[in-house]
C-alpha positions as CSV (number, residue, x, y, z in Angstrom):
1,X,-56.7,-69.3,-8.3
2,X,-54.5,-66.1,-7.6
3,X,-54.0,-64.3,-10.6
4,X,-50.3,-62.6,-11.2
5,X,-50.8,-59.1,-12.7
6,X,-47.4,-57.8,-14.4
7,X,-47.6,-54.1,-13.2
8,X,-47.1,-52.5,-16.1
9,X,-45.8,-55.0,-17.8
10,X,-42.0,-56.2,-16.0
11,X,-41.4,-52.9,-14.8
12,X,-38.1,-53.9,-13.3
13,X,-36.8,-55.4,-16.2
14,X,-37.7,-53.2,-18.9
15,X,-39.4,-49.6,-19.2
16,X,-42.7,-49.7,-17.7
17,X,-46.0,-49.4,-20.1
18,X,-43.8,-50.1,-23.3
19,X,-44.4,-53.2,-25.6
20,X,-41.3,-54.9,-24.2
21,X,-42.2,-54.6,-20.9
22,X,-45.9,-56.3,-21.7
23,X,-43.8,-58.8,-23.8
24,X,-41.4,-60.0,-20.7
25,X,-44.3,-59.9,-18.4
26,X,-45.8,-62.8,-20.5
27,X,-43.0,-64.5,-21.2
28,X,-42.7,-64.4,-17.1
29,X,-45.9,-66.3,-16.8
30,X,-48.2,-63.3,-15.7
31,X,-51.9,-64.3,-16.5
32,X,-52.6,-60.5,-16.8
33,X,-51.1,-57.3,-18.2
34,X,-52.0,-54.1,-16.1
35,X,-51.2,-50.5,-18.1
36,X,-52.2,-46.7,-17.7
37,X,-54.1,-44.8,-19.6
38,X,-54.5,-41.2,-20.9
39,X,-56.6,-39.4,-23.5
40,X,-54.0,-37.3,-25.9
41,X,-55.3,-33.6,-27.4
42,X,-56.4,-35.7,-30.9
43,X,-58.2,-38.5,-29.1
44,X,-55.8,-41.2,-28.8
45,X,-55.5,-43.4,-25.6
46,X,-51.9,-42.9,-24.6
47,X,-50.4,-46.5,-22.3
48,X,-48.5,-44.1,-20.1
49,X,-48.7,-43.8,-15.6
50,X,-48.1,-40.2,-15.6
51,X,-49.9,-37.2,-16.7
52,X,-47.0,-35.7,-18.2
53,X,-44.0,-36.8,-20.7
54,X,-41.5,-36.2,-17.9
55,X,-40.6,-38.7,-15.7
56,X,-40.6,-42.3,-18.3
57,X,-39.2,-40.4,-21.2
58,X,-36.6,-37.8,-23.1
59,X,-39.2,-35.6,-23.5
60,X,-41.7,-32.7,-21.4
61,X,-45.5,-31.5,-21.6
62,X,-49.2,-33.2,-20.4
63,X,-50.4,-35.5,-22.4
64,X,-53.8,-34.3,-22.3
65,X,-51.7,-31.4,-24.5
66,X,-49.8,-33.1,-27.1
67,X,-51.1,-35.5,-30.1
68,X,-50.5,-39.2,-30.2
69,X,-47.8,-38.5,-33.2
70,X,-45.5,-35.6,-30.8
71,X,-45.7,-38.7,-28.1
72,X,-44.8,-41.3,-30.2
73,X,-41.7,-39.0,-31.1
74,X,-40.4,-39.3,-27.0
75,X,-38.1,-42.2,-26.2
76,X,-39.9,-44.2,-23.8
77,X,-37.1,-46.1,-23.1
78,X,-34.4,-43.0,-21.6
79,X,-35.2,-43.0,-18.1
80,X,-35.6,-46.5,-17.3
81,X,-32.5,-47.6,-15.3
82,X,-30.8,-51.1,-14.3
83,X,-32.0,-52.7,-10.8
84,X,-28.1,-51.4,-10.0
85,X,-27.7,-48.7,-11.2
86,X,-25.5,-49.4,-13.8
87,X,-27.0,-47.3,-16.9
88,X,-29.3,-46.9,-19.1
89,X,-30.2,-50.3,-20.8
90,X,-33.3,-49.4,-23.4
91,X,-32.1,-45.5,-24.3
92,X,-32.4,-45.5,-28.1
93,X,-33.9,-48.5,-28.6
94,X,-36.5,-47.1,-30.3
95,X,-39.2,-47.9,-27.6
96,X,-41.8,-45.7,-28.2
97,X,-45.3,-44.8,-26.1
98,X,-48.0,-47.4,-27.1
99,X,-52.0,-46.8,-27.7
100,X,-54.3,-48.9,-26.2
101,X,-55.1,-49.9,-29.5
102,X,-51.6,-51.1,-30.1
103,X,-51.8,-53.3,-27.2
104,X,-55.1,-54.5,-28.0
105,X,-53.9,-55.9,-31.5
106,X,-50.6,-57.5,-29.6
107,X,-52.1,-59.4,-26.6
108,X,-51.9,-62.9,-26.7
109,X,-55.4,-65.1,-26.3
110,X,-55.0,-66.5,-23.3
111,X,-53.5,-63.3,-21.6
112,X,-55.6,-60.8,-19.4
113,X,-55.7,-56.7,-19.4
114,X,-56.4,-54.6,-16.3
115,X,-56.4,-51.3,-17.7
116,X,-56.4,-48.3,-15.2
117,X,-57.9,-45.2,-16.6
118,X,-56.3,-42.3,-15.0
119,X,-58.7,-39.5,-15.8
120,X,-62.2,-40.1,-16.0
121,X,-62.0,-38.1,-19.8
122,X,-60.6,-41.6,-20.9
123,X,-63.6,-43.7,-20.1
124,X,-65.6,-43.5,-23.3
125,X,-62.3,-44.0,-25.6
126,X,-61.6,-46.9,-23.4
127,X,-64.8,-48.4,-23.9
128,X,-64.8,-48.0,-27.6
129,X,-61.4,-49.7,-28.0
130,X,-62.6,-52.8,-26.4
131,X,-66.3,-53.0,-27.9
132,X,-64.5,-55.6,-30.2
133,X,-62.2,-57.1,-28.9
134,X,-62.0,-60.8,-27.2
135,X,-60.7,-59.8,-24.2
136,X,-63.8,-57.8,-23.4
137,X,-65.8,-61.1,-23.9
138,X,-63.4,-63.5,-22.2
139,X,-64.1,-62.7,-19.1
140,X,-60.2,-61.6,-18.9
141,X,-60.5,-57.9,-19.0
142,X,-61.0,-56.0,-15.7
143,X,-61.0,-51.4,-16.4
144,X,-60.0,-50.2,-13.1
145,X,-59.7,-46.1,-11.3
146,X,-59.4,-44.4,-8.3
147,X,-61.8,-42.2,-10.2
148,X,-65.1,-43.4,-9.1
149,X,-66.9,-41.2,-11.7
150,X,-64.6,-43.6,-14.3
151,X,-65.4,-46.5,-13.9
152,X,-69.5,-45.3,-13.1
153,X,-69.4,-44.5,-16.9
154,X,-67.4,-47.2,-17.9
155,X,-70.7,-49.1,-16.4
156,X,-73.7,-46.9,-18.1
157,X,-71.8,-47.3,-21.4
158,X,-71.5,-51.3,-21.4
159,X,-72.1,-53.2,-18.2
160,X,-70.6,-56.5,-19.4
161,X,-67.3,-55.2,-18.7
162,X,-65.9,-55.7,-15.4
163,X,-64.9,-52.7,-13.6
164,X,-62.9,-51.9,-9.8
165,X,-62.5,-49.3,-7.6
166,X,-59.0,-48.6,-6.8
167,X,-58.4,-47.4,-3.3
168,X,-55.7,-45.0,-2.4
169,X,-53.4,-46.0,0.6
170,X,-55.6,-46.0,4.1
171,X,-58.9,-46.2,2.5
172,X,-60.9,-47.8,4.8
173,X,-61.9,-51.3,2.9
174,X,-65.5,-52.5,4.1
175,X,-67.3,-49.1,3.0
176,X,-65.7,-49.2,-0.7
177,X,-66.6,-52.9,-0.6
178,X,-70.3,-51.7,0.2
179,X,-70.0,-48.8,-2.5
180,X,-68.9,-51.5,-5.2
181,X,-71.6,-53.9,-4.1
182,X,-74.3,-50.9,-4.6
183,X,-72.9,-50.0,-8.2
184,X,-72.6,-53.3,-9.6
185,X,-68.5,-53.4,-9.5
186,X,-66.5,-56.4,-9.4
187,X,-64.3,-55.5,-6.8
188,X,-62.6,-53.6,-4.4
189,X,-58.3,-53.1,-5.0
190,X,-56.9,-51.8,-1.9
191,X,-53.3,-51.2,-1.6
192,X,-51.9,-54.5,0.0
193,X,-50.9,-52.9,3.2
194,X,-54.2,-51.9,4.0
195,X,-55.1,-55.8,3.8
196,X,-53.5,-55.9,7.2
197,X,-50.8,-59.2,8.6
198,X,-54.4,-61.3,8.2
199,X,-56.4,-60.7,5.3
200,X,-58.8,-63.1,6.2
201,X,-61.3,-60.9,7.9
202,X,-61.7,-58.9,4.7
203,X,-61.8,-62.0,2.2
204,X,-64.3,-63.3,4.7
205,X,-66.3,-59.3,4.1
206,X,-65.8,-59.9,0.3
207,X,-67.2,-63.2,-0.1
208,X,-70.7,-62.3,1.6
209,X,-70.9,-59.0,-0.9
210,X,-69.8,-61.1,-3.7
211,X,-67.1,-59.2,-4.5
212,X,-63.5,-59.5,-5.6
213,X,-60.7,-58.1,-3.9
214,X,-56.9,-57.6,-5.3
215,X,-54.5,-55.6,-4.5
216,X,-51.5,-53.3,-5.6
217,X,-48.1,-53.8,-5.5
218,X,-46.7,-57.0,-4.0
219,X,-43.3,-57.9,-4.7
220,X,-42.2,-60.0,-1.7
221,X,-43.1,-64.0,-2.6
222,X,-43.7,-64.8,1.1
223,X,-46.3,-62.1,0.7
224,X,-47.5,-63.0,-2.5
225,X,-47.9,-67.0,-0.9
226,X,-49.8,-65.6,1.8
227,X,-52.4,-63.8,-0.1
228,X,-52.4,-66.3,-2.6
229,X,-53.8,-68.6,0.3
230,X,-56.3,-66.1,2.0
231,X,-58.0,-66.8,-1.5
232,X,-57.0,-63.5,-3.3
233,X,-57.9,-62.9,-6.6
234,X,-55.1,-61.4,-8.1
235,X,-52.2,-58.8,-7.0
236,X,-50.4,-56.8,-8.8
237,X,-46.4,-57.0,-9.3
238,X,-43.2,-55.6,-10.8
239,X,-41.7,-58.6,-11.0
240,X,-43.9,-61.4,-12.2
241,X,-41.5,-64.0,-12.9
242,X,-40.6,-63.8,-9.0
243,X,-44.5,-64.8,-8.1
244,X,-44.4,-67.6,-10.6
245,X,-42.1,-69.2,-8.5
246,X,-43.6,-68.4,-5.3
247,X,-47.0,-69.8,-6.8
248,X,-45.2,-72.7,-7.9
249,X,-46.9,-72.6,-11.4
């Protein structure tokens, strides 16, 4: 079955990598939560896309340059805007950045995590956060870079976790499939464009490496059916409760 990956979290409904967005992604029917993460000056595994403060909240700097308390001061809820424009639903909410931890601790049983580390600095927090936790076990956690060298030590510290290599937009599909095969990665997760009008031929690739193949972002349902049917394993998608319905689930 196709898995639905709420990209972080309902990210058209509600401020991306915040708690309410992971909360209305499950309550959308996504079997899986993806999120972003950073390593903050003290340690701390910030859930944020961006290297910087800038863009998601009220506030500026790196990350990599403040501590998880000076984040946790930024409204992570300022910048987000309505689908029309209309204003700005979730300023002063109180929506704050999250940690990994913090996520960890929330997510339901039966949901699963794809958690992108977006500098390979992360990869050892990462690992530590999950050592305990029952996603890690489940089968239901995938840890997931365009960072080769990120998901490599992800694998030499615990290789029951499942990793995949992102691939950035034109990456040529077969030779990352043959790179994942070689390093004992799940999968390959292209950007869906580069899965072409037929996915088939690729699928067809995937199954004789063993591998899995997703893909990143799909938010068209006819799309999202079509995939589904090539035997996908999972896409990722702003709007999960949209592919619900298109999955008929």
């Amino acid at each position: 079955m196709t898995i639905v990956v709420a990209h972080r979290g309902a990210s058209k409904q509600a401020p991306e990598n915040t708690m309410e967005a992971f909360r209305l992604g499950v309550e959308a029917g996504a079997d899986a939560i993806e999120l972003d993460v950073h390593l903050t000056v003290d340690g701390e595994l910030a859930v944020i896309h961006d290297d910087t403060l800038d863009r998601t909240t009220d506030r500026t700097g790196a990350v990599v340059e403040r501590t998880m308390d000076e984040i946790r001061e930024a409204d992570a809820g300022a910048a987000f805007i309505r689908p029309d424009d209309s204003g700005f639903p979730f300023a002063g909410r109180g929506l704050t950045v999250p940690t990994l931890p913090e996520v960890l601790e929330w997510l339901p049983d039966e949901v699963g995590l794809v958690i992108e580390i977006k500098a390979r600095a992360a990869a050892d927090a990462v690992v530590a956060s999950v050592r305990s936790h029952s996603v890690r076990s489940s089968g239901r956690l995938v840890v997931i870079s365009f960072d080769e060298h990120a998901i490599e030590r992800v694998r030499e510290l615990d290789r029951e976790i499942r990793t995949g290599y992102l691939l950035v937009p034109t990456q040529p599909v077969e030779p990352a499939l043959v790179w994942a095969t070689e390093h004992g990665h799940t999968g390959v997760f292209p950007w869906e464009g580069d899965l072409g009008i037929d996915p088939l031929p690729i699928m067809a690739q995937a199954q004789i490496y063993g591998r899995e193949v997703g893909c990143y972002v799909v938010n068209d349902p006819e799309r999202m059916q079509h995939l589904a049917a090539c035997g996908l394993w999972g896409f990722v998608t702003d709007v999960p409760d949209v592919a619900r319905e298109a999955l008929r689930r």
